[in-house]
C-alpha positions in Angstrom: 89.9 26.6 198.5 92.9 24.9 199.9 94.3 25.3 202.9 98.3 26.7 202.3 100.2 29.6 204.1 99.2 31.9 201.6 95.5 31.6 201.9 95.0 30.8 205.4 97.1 34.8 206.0 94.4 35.9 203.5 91.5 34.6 205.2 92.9 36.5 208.6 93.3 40.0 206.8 90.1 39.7 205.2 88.6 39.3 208.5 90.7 42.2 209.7 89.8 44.1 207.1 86.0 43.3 206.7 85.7 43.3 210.6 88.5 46.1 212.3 89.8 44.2 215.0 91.5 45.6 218.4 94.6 43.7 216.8 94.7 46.6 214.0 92.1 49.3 215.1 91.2 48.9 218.7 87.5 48.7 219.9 86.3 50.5 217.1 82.6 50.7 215.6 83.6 47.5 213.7 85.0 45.3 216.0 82.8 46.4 218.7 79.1 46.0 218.3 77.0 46.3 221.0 74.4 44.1 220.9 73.4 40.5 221.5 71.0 39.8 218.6 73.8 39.4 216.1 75.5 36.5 218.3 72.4 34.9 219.3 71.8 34.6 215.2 75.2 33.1 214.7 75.3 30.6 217.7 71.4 29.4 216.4 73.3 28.8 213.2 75.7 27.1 214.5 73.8 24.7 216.7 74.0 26.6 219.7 77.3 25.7 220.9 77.3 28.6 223.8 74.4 26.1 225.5 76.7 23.2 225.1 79.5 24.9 227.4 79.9 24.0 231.2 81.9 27.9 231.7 83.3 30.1 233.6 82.6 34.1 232.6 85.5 36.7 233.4 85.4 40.2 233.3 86.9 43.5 234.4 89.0 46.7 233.3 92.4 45.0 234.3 93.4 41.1 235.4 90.6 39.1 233.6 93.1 37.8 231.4 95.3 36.7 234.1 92.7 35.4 236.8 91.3 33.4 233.1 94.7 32.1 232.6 95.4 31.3 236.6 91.8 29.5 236.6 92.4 27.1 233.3 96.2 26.2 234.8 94.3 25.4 237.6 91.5 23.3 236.4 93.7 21.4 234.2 95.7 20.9 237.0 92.5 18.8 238.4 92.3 16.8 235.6 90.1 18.9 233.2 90.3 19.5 229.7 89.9 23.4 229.3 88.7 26.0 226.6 90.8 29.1 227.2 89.4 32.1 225.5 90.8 35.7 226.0 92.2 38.8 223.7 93.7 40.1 222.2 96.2 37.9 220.5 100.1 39.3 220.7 101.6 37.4 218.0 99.4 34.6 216.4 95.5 34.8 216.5 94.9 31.5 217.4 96.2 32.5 220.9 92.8 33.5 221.5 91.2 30.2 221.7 93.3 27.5 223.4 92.8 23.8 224.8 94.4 23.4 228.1 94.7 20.5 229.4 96.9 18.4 232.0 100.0 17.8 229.9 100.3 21.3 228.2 98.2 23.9 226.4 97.8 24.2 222.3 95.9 26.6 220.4 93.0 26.1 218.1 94.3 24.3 215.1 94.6 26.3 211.6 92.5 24.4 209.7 89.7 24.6 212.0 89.9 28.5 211.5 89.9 27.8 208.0 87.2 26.0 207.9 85.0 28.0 209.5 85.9 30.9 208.1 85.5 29.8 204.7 82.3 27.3 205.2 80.3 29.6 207.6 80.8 32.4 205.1 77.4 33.1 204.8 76.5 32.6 208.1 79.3 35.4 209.3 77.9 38.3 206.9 77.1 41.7 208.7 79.2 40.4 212.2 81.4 42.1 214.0 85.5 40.8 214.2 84.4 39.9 217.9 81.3 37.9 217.4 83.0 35.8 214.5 85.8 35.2 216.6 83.8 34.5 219.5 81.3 32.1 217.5 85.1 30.3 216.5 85.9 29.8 219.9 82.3 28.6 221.2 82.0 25.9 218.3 85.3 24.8 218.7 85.1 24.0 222.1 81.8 22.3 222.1 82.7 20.5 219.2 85.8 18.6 221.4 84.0 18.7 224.1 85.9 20.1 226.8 85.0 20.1 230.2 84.6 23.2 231.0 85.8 26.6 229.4 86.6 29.9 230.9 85.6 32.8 228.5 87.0 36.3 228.9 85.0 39.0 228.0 85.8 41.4 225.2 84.9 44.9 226.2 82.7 45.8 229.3 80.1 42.8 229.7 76.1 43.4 228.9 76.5 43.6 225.4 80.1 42.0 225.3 79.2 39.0 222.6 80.6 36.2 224.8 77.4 37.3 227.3 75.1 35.0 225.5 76.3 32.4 228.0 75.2 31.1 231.2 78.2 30.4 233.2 78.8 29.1 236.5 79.9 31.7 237.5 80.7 35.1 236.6 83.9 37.1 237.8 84.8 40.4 238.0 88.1 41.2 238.4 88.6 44.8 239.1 86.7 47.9 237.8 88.5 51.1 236.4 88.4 53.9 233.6 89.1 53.0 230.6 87.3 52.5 226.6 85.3 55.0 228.5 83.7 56.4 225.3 82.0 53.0 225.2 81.1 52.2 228.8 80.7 55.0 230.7 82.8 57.8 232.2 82.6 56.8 235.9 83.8 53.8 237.5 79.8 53.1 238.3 78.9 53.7 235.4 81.6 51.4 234.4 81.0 48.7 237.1 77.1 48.3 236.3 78.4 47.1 232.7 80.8 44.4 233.5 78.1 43.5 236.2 76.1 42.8 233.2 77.3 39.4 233.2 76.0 38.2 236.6 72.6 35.9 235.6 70.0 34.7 237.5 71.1 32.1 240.7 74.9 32.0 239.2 77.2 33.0 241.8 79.0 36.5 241.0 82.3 36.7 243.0 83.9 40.5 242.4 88.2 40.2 242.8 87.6 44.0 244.5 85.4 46.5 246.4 85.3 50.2 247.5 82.5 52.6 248.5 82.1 53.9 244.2 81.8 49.9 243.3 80.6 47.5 246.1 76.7 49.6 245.8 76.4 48.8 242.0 77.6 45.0 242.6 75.0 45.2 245.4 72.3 46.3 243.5 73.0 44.3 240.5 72.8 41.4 242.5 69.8 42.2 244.0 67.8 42.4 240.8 69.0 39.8 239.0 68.5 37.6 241.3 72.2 35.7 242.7 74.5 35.5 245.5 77.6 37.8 245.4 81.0 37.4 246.9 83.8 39.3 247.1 87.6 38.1 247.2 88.9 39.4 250.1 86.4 37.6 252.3 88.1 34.3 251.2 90.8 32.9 253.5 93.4 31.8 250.7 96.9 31.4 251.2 99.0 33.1 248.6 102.4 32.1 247.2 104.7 33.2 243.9 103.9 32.1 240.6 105.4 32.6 237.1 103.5 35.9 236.2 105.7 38.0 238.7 103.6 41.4 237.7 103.3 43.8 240.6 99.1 43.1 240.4 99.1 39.4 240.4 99.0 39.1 243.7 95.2 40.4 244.1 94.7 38.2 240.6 95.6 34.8 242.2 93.3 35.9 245.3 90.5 36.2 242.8 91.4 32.7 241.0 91.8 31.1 244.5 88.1 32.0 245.5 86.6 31.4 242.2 87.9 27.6 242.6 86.4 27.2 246.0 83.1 28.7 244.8 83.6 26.2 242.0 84.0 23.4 244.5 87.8 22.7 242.9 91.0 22.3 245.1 93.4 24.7 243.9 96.6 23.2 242.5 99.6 25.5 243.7 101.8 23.8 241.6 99.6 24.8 238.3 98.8 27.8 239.6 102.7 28.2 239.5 103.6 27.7 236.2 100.4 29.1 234.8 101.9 31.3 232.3 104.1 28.0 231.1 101.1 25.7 231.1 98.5 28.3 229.0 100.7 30.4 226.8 100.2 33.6 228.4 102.2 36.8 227.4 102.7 40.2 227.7 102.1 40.4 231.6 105.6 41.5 232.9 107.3 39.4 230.8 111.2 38.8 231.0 112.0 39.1 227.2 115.9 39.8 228.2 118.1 38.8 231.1 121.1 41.0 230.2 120.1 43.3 229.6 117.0 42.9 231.7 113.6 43.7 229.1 110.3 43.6 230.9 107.1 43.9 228.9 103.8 44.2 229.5 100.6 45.1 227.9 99.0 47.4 230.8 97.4 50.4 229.0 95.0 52.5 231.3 96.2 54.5 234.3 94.9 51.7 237.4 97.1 49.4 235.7 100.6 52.1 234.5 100.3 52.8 238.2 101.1 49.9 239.5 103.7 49.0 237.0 104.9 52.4 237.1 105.5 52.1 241.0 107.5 49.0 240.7 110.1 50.5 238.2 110.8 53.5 240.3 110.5 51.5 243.9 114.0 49.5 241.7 115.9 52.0 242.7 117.8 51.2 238.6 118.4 53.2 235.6 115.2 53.0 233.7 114.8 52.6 229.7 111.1 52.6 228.7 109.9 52.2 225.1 106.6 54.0 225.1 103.6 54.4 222.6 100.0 54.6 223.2 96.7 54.8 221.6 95.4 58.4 220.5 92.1 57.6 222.9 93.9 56.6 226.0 94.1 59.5 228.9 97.7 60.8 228.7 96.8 63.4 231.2 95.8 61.1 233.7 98.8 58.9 233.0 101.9 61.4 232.6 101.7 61.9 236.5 102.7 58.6 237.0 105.2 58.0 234.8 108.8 58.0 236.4 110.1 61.3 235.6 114.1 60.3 235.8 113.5 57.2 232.9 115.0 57.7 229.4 112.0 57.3 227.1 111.5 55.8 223.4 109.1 57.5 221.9 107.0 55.2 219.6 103.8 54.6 217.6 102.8 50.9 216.8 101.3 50.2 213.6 97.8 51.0 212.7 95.6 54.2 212.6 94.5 54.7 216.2 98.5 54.9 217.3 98.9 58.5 218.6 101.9 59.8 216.8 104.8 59.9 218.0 105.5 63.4 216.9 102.0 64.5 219.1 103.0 62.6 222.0 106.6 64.1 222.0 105.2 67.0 222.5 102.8 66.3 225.3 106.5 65.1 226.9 107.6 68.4 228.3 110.0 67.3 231.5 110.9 64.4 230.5 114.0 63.0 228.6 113.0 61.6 225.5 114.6 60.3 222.1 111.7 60.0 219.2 112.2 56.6 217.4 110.8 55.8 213.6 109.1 52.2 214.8 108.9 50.3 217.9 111.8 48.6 216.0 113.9 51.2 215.9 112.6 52.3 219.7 113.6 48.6 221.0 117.1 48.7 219.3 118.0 52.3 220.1 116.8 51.9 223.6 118.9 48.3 224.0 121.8 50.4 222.7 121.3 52.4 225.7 120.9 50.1 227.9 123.9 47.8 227.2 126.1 51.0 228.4 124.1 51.8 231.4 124.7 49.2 234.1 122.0 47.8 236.2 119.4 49.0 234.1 115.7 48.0 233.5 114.3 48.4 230.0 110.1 48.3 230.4 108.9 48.4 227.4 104.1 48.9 227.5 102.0 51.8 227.3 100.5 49.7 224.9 99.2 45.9 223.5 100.2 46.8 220.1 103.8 48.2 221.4 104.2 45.0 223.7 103.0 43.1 220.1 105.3 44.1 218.0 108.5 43.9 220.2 107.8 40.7 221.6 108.8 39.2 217.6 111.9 40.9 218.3 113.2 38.8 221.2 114.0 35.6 221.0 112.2 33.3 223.8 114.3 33.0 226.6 
């Protein structure tokens, strides 16, 4: 089979199909899979790349994609070649599994997806979307032998398939409820599984603590054996960079102490371009000037929140282009959202969408107009906006939304 734009598009819907990935279903049965045995089979297979890998191991509810971005500027800043690996992808797949490195950032090349997925064919039967695409990412960066990688976990951590690793050192970023169906419906319960990842003598350093969370770290620790840390007990001197997101600040403070536990002088001026130097998206992103269109792909009530709070502590006119999964907890988030916006009703593509017509009519109180597409919800509400002066449009509630309208902008 040759490699050509026809077949290599192929290739990624069969694996969508085959495997239901968060990029069309969510963490569903299919893309999810509990379970280390099937990715300890595939890395023996493939020659046990995830042994090979000098790494860093990041979870948490909200940030891990961040602090895992902030820590490969930062590392490439010191001279380091870097494997990137986070999810989910907004526009290309391959923005999964990147190579950052002192002059820039690129993501995996297309014919090494296609050669794997087409040569390793029998080798992937029965997987999950996750564990292939994990496996990818683990080969390909052992087999150009970076210096170190920093992996993002999945979903939750013990049985997240990037937990066949031992790292030097595991992060967690923050811990709240969400894919609770999955991990638990407590933030414990929730915090002992992305405590998972801590390993025997690795240091575990935790971006945040409170009297429901700090015990289970504690205790985790204390079996496992390994030392624990916690952020705010570093002395590190914050300062702006280019994700401007209301809950970066508490990110960087987690990437700052994970470099000194990692013994690596922090690079302020990588830390401050580190969306520019890895490709990262989708965190309160400026897709518009003028207009001004802010997007980002915070989902779960910890992180509308904080986003929420920012919009209304503007002071503007707010335009917000809304859709979100049928699973998510719209109870929990309708009391934060900013009851004077003008809202876009929407429902992204694919079968886990709530539609809109349901979530229109869990809108009582606010003002809404019900839009056909996040298309059609991103033009009608730029309409609006270009007559109402001084106006933010946010556009979120959702990866897929933030996916789908992000193709719609031109980069800026």
């Amino acid at each position: 089979m040759d490699l050509t734009e026809a077949t290599y598009h192929r290739l990624l819907e069969e694996l969508y199909a085959r495997h239901p990935s968060v990029q069309n279903q969510g963490f569903t049965t299919g893309a999810y899979k509990p379970g280390l045995d099937g990715m300890r089979r595939l890395d023996a297979a493939l020659g046990h790349p995830a042994q090979r890998l000098r790494a860093v191991h990041v979870a948490g509810t909200n940030g891990k994609g961040s602090v895992s971005s902030m820590l490969a500027a930062a590392l490439a800043g010191a001279g380091l070649r870097v494997g990137l690996y986070t999810s989910p992808h907004l526009v290309d797949f391959r923005e999964r599994i990147k190579l950052v490195e002192p002059g820039g950032w690129s993501m995996i090349p297309r014919e090494e997806v296609f050669r794997f997925l087409t040569e390793r064919e029998r080798d992937l039967e029965g997987l999950s979307f996750f564990e292939i695409t994990t496996g990818l990412a683990f080969k390909w960066f052992a087999d150009i032998d970076v210096d170190i990688a920093v992996i993002e976990v999945g979903l939750g951590g013990r049985l997240d398939s990037t937990n066949i690793l031992t790292p030097e050192l595991a992060v967690v970023t923050s811990i709240g409820l969400d894919h609770c169906a999955l991990l638990g419906n407590t933030r414990g319960a929730i915090t002992a599984e992305k405590a998972g990842i801590f390993k025997p003598g690795v240091p575990a350093l935790c971006g945040e603590r409170d009297a429901e969370t700090e015990p289970v770290f504690e205790a985790r620790a204390s079996v496992v054996p390994c030392p624990l840390f916690f952020a705010e007990d570093f002395d590190v001197e914050l300062f702006d960079t280019d994700l401007t997101g209301p809950y970066q600040a508490a990110n960087l403070r987690t990437a700052l102490a994970a470099l000194e536990l990692l013994g690596i002088d922090a690079d302020r001026e990588a830390l401050a371009h580190t969306a520019a130097r890895t490709g990262l998206r989708g965190r309160w992103e400026r897709l518009c000037a003028d207009p001004e269109v802010i997007c980002d792909i915070g989902h779960n009530p910890p992180a509308l929140a904080i986003n929420f709070r920012r919009l209304r502590e503007s002071g503007r006119p707010l335009l917000i282009v809304y859709g979100i999964m049928a699973d998510k907890d719209l109870d929990a988030i309708r009391p934060l959202m900013p009851p004077d916006a003008h809202y876009f009703l929407v429902a992204p593509r694919g079968e886990r969408a709530l539609p809109v017509a349901a979530l229109a009519a869990r809108m009582d109180g606010f003002r809404c107009t019900v839009c056909n597409s996040v298309q059609d919800g991103v033009n009608q509400a730029l309409d609006a906006a270009r007559k109402t002066p001084g106006c933010i449009l946010y556009i979120g509630g959702s990866n897929f939304v933030v996916a789908e309208a992000i193709d719609l902008f031109e980069p800026l």
